[in-house]
VEXLO-362416 format. One line per 5 residues: their letters; for each residue x, y, z of N, C-alpha, C, CB. Coordinates in nm, 2 decimals, decimal comma. Glycine has a CB too. Layout:
<pts>
A = X/Y/Z/X/Y/Z/X/Y/Z/X/Y/Z; ...;
</pts>
This chain:
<pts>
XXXXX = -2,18/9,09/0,46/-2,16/9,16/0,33/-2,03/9,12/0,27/-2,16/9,31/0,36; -1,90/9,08/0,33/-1,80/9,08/0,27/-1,80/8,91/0,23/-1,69/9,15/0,37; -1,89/8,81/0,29/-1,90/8,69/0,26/-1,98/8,71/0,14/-1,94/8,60/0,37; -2,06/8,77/0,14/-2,16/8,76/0,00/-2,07/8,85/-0,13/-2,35/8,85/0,04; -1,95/8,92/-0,10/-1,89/8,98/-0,20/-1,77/8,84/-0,20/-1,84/9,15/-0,17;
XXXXX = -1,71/8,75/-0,17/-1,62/8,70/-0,16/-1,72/8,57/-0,23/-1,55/8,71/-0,02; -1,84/8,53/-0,20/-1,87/8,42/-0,28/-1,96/8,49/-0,41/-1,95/8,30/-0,19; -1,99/8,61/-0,46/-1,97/8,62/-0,58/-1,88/8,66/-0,63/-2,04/8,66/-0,61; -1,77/8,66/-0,60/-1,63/8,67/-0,66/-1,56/8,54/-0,68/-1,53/8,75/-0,57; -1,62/8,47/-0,65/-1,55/8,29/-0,66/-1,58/8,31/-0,82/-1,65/8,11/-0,55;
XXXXX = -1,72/8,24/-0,88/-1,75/8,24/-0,97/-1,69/8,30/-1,12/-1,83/8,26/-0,93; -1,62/8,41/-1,03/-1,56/8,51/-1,14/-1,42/8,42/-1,13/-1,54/8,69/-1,08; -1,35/8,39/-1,03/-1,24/8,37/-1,04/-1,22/8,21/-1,12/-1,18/8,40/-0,89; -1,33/8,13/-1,04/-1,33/8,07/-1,17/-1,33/8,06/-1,31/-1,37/8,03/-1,17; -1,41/8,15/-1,34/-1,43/8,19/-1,46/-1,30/8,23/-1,55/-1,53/8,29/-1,46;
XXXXX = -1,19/8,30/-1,44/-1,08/8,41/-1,53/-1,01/8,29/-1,52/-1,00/8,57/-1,46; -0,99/8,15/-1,43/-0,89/8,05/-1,43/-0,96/7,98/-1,52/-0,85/7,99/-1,30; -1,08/7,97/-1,56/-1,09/7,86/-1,70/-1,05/7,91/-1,83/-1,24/7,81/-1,74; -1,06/8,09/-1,82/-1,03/8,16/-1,98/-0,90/8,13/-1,98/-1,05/8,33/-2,02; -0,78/8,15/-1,84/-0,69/8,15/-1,80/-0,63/8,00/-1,90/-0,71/8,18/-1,64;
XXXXX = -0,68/7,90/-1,84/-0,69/7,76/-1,90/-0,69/7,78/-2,08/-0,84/7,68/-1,84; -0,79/7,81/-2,08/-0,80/7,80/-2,24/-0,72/7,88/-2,30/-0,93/7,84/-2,30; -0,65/8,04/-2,25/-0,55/8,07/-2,33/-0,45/8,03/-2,36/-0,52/8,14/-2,32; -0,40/7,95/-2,21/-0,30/7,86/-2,20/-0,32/7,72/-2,33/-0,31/7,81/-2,03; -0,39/7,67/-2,34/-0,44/7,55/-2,42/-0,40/7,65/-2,59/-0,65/7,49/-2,37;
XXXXX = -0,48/7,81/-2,52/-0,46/7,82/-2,75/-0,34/7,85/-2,78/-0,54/7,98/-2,85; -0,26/7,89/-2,66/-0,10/7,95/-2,68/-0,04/7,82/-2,73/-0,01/8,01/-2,52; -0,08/7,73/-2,66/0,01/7,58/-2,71/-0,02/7,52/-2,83/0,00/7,46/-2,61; -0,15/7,51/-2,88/-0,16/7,52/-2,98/-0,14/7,61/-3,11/-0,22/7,50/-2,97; -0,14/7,69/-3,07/-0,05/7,81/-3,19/0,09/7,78/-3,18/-0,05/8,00/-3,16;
XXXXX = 0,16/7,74/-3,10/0,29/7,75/-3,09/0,33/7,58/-3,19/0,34/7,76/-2,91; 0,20/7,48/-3,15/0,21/7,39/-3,19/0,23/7,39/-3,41/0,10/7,34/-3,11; 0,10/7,50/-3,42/0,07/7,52/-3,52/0,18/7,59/-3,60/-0,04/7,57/-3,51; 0,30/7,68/-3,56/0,38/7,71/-3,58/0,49/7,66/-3,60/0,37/7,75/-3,54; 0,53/7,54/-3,51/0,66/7,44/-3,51/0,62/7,39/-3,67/0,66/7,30/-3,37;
XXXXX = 0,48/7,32/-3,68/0,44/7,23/-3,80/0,50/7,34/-3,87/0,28/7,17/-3,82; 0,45/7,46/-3,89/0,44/7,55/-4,06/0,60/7,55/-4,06/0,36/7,75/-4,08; 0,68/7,62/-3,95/0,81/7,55/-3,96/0,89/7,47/-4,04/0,82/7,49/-3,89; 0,81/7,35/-4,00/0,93/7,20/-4,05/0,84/7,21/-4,19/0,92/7,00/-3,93; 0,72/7,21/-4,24/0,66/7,19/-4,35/0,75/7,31/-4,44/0,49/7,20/-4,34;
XXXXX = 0,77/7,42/-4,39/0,87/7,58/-4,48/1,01/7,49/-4,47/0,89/7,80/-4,36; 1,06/7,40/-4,41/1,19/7,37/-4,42/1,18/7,29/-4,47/1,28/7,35/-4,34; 1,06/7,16/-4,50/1,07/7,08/-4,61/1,05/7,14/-4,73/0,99/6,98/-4,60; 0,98/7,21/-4,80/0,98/7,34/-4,91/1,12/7,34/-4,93/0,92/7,50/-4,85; 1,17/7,42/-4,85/1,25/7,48/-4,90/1,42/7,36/-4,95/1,25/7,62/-4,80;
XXXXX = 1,38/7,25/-4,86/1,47/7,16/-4,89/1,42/7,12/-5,04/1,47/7,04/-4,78; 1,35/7,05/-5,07/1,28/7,03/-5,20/1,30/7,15/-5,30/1,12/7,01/-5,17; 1,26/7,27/-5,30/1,34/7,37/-5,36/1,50/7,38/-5,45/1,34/7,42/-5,25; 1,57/7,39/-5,30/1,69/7,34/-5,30/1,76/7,28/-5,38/1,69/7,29/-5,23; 1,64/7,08/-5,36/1,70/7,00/-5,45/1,66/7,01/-5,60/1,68/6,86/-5,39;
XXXXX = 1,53/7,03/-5,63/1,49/7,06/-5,75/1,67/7,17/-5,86/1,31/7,18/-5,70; 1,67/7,30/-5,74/1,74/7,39/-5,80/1,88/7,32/-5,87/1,75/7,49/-5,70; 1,93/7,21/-5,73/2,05/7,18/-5,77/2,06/7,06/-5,89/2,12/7,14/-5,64; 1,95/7,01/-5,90/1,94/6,90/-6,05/1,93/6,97/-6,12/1,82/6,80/-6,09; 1,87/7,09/-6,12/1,89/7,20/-6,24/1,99/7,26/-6,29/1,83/7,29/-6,22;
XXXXX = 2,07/7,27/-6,19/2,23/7,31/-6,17/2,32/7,18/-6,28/2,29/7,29/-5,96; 2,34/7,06/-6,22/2,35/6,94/-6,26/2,34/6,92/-6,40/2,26/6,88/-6,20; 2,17/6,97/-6,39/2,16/6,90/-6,61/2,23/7,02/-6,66/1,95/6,89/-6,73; 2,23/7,15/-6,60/2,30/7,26/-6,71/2,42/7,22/-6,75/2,33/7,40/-6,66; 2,50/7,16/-6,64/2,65/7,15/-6,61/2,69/7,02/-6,73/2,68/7,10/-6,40;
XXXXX = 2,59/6,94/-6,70/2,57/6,83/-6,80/2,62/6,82/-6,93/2,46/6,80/-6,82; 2,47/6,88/-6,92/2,44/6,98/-7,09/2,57/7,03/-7,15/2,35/7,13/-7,07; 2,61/7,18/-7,08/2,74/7,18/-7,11/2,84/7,13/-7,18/2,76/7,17/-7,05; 2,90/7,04/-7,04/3,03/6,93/-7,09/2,97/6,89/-7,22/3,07/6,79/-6,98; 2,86/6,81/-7,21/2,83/6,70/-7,36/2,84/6,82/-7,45/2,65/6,59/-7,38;
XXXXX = 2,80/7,00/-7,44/2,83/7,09/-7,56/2,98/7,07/-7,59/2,80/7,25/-7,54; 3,06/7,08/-7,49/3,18/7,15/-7,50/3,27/6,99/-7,59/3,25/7,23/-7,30; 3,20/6,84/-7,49/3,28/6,74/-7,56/3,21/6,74/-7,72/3,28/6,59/-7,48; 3,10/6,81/-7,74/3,09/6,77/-7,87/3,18/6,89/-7,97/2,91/6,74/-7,92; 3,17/7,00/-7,92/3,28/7,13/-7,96/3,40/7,04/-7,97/3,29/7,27/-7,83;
XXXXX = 3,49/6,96/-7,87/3,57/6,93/-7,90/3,58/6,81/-7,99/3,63/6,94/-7,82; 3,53/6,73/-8,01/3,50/6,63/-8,12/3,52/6,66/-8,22/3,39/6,58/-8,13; 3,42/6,77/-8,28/3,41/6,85/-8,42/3,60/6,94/-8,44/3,23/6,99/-8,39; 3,60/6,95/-8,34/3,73/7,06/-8,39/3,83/6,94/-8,41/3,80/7,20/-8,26; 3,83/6,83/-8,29/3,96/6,72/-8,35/3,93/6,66/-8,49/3,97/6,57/-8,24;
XXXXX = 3,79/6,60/-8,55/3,76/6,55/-8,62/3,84/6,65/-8,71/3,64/6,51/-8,62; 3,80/6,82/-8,72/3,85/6,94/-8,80/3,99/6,90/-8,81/3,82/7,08/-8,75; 4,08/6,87/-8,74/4,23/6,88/-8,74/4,26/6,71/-8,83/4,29/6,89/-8,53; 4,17/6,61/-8,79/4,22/6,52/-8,86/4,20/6,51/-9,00/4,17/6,43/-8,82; 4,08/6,56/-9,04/4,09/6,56/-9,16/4,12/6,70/-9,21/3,97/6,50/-9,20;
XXXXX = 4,19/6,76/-9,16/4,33/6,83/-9,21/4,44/6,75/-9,23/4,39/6,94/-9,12; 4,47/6,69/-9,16/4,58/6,60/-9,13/4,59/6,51/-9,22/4,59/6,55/-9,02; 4,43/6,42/-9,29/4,44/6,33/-9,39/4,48/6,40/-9,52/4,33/6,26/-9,40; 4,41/6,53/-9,57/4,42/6,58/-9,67/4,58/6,65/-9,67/4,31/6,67/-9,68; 4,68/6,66/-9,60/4,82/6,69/-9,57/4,84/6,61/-9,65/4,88/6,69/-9,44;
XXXXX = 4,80/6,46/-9,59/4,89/6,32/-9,59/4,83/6,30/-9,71/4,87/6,18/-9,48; 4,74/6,28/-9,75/4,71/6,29/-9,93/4,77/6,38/-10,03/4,57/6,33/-9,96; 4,78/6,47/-10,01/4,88/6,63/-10,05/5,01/6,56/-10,07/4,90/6,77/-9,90; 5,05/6,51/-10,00/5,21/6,42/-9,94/5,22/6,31/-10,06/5,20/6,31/-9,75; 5,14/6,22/-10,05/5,11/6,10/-10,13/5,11/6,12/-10,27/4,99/6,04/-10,09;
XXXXX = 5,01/6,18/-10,30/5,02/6,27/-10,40/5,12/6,31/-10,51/5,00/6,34/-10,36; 5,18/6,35/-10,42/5,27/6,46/-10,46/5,43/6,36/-10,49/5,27/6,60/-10,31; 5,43/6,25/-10,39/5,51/6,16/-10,42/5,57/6,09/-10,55/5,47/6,10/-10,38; 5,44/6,00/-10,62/5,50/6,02/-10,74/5,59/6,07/-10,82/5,46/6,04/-10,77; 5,49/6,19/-10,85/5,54/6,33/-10,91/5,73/6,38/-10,88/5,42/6,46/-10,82;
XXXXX = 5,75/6,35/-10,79/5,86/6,39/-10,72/5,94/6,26/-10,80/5,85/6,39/-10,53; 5,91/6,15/-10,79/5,97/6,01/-10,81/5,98/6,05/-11,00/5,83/5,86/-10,75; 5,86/6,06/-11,06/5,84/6,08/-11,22/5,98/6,19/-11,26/5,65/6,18/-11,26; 5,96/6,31/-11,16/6,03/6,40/-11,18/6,23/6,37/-11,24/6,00/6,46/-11,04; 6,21/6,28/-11,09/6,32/6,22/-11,03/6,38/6,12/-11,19/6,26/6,11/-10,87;
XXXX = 6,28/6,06/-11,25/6,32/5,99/-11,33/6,37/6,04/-11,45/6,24/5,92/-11,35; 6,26/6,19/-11,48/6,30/6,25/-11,58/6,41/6,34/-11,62/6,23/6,29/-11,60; 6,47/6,35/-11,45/6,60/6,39/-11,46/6,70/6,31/-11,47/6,63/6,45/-11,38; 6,68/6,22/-11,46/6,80/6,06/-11,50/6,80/6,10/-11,63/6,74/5,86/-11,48;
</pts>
């Protein structure tokens, strides 16, 4: 009796060491399947990243080329203040000279 319970209990035990097997086999594969989603979320998010920081980049770009054309326009503003001074000046020269004569 105890041999006929001991060899239908083999069959079983094989049976729990092949599920045994296969859980082992799915664990490694999930774990496998996991590492991949992993490195594929860290390539994402690298790419992300870089996308964000060219975006960063052209703003910053953008920017400067506003701010150098802001300052372009205001020097240009100051020069031609400066020519219309110097014309004002020139001008005005003469006049000073005519003046000059008509007080002789």
């Amino acid at each position: 009796k105890d041999t006929k319970q001991k060899l239908l209990a083999q069959p079983r035990q094989s049976e729990v060491s092949s599920q045994l097997q296969q859980l082992y086999s799915d664990e490694l594969d999930a774990a496998q399947a996991l590492s991949n989603a992993r490195s594929e979320l860290k390539g994402a998010e690298q790419k992300m990243q870089a996308r964000e920081l060219e975006q960063v980049r052209q703003r910053a770009a953008e920017d400067s080329n506003l701010r150098s054309e802001e300052a372009l326009r205001a020097e240009l503003k100051d020069r031609d203040r400066e020519l219309k001074d110097t014309k004002q000046k020139l001008l005005a020269q003469p006049r000073q000279s005519e003046v000059s004569s008509q007080l002789q």
